[in-house]
Legacy VTK file of the C-alpha trace (Angstrom):
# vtk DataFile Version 3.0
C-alpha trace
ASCII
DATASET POLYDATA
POINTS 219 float
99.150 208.719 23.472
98.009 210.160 26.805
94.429 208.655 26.792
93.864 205.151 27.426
96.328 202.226 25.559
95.449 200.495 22.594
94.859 196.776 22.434
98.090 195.281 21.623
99.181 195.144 18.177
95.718 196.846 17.248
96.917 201.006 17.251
93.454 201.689 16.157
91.273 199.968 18.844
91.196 201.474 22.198
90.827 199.605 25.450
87.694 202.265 25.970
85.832 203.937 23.962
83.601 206.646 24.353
82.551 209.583 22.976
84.367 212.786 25.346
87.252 211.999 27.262
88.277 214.669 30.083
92.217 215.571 29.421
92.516 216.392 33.259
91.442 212.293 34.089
95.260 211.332 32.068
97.556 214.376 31.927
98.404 217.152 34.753
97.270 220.454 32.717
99.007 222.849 34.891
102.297 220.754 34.019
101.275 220.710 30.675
100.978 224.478 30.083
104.347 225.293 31.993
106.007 223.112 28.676
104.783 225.404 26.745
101.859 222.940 25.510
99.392 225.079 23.994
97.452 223.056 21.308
95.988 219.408 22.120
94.661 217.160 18.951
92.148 214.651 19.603
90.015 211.936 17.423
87.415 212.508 20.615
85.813 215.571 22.344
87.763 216.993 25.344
85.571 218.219 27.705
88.160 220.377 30.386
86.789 223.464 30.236
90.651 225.172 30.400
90.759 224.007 26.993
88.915 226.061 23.897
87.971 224.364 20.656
89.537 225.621 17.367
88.188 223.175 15.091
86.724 220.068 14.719
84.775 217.320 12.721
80.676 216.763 13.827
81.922 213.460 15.725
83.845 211.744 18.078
85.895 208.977 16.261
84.257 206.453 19.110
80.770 207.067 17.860
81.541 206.532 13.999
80.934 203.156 12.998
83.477 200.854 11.265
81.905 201.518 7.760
82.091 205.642 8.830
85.746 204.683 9.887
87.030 203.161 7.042
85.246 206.316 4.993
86.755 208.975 6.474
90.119 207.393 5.959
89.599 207.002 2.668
88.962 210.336 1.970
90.996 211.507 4.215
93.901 209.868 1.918
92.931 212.550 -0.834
91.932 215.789 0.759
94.600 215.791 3.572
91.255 216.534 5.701
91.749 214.241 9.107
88.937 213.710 11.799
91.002 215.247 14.317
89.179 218.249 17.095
92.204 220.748 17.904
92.227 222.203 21.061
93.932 225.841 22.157
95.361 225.952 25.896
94.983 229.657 26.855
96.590 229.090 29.988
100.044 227.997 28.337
103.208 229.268 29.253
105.487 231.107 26.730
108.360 229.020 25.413
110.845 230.988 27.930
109.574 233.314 30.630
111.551 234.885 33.860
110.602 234.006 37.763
111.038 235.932 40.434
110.852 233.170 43.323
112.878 229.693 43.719
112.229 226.747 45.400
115.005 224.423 46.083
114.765 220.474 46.912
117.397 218.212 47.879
115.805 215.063 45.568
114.074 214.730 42.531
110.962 212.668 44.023
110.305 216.023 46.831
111.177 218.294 43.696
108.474 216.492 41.334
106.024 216.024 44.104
106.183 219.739 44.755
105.835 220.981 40.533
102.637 218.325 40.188
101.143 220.224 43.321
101.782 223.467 41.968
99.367 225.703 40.323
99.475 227.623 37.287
100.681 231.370 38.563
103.221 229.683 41.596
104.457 227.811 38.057
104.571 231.065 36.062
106.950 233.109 39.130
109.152 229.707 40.191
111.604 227.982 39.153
112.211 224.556 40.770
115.644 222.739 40.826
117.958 221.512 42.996
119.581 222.693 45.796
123.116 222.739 44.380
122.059 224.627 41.223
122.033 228.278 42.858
123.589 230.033 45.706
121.050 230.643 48.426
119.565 234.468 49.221
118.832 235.348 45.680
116.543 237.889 45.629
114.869 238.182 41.645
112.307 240.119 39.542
110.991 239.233 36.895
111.603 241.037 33.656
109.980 241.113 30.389
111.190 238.053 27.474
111.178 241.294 24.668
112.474 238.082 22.016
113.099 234.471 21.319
115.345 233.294 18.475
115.153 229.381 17.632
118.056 227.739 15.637
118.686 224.024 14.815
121.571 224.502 17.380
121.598 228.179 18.498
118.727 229.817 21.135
118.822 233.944 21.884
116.880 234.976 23.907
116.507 238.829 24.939
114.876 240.297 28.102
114.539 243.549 29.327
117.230 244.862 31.967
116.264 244.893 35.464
118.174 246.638 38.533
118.029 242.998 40.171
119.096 239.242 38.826
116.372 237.085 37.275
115.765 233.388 36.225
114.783 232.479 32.465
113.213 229.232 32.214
113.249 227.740 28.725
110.759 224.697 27.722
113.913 222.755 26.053
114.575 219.646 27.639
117.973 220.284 29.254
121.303 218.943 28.358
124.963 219.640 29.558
125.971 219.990 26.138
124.433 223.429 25.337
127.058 226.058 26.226
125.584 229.344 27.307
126.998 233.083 27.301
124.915 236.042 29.044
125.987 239.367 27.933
129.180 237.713 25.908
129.975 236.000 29.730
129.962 232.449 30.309
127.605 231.356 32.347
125.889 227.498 32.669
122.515 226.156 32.184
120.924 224.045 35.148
118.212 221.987 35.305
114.895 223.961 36.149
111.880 222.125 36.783
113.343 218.798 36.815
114.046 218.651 32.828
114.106 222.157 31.038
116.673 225.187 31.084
117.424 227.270 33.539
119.564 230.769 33.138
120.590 232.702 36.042
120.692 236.207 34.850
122.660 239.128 36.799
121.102 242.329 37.411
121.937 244.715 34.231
121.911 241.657 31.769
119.774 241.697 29.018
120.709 238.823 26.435
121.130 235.210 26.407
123.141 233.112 24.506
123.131 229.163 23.699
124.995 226.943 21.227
124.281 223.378 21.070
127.810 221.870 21.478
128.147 218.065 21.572
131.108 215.713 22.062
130.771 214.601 18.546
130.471 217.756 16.804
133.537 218.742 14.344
134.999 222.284 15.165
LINES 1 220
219 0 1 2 3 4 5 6 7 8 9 10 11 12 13 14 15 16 17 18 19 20 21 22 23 24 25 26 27 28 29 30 31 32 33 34 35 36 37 38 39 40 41 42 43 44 45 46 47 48 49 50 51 52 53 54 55 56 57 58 59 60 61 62 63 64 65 66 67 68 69 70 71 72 73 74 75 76 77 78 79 80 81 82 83 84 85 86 87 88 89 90 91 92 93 94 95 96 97 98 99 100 101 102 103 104 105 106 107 108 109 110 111 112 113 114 115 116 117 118 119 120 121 122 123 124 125 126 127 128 129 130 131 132 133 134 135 136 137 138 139 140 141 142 143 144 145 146 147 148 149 150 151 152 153 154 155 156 157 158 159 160 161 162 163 164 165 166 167 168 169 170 171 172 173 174 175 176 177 178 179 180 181 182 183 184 185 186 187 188 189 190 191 192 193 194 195 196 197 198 199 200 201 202 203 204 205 206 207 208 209 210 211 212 213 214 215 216 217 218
């Protein structure tokens, strides 16, 4: 979906076709690795040399013919087999991860400008959100994530304590309906890095709590 549009009402036929396609020319890889994005599958080569090849079919999907096409589906519809190259992205962030720097903005379009600038290690120590979201003179570290629990509707997450407060950014796309509790304490989520979770964390505290908890859910 990130390469070039189909034709319309053709989802098979691209607009271009060619045989390697650079990931870099459509999708912002630094963004792309602080979500946590660490596999890319493509019909086509990707030639972005951040990106290391973990399996793949002797072609690019642009250089089969019609009659190679329409093959390769076919079996494909018994062996499960499908002409897709998949791609690992070493430089990919863990699902949540601690900063020890913040920037603040006062609007989304200087906060967004500011994250597609950024590269990869300023995106591993910051966390950027909004001024409102956290009182001013923080000074953090940035503790180790020692383990990540993943429920339908509960997250824990577990870092190691640290003499000073911290930040754990979590690659969940955020919503004010997922009530969070640090140490057994209350304590809300904010937006960090324009959509995911952000968890202040006070020096000492060492586990984090969240339970998805919508308007609509019967207690």
């Amino acid at each position: 979906s990130i390469l070039p549009s189909t034709k319309a009402g053709l989802g098979w036929q691209r607009t271009q076709t060619r045989p390697q396609w650079r990931l870099a020319n459509f999708a912002n890889l630094n963004l792309l690795s602080m979500m946590n994005g660490r596999y890319v599958v493509s019909r086509d080569i990707l030639s972005d040399q951040q990106l290391v090849l973990l399996s793949g079919p002797e072609k690019s999907w642009s250089t089969l013919s019609q009659k190679e096409k329409i093959l390769t589906n076919v079996a494909a519809n018994f062996s499960g087999n499908r002409q897709m190259f998949i791609y690992e992205n070493p430089a990919a962030l863990p699902r949540a991860y601690t900063v020890d720097d913040i920037r603040t903005f006062n609007n989304d379009a200087d906060l967004l400008e500011a994250l597609g600038q950024a590269d990869i290690n300023t995106l591993a120590h910051t966390v950027f959100t909004s001024t409102s979201s956290l009182p001013p003179g923080l000074h953090l570290t940035k503790p180790e994530v020692i383990s990540l629990l993943l429920d339908t509707d509960r997250v824990m997450i577990e870092i190691t304590a640290s003499e000073k407060p911290t930040i754990l950014v979590v690659s969940n796309s955020f919503s004010p309906y997922w009530v969070c509790r640090v140490d057994g304490q209350s304590s809300q989520l904010f937006p960090a890095n324009y959509a995911f979770w952000g968890i202040f964390m006070p020096a000492g505290a060492q586990k984090a709590t969240c339970d998805y908890r919508p308007p609509y859910l019967i207690r």
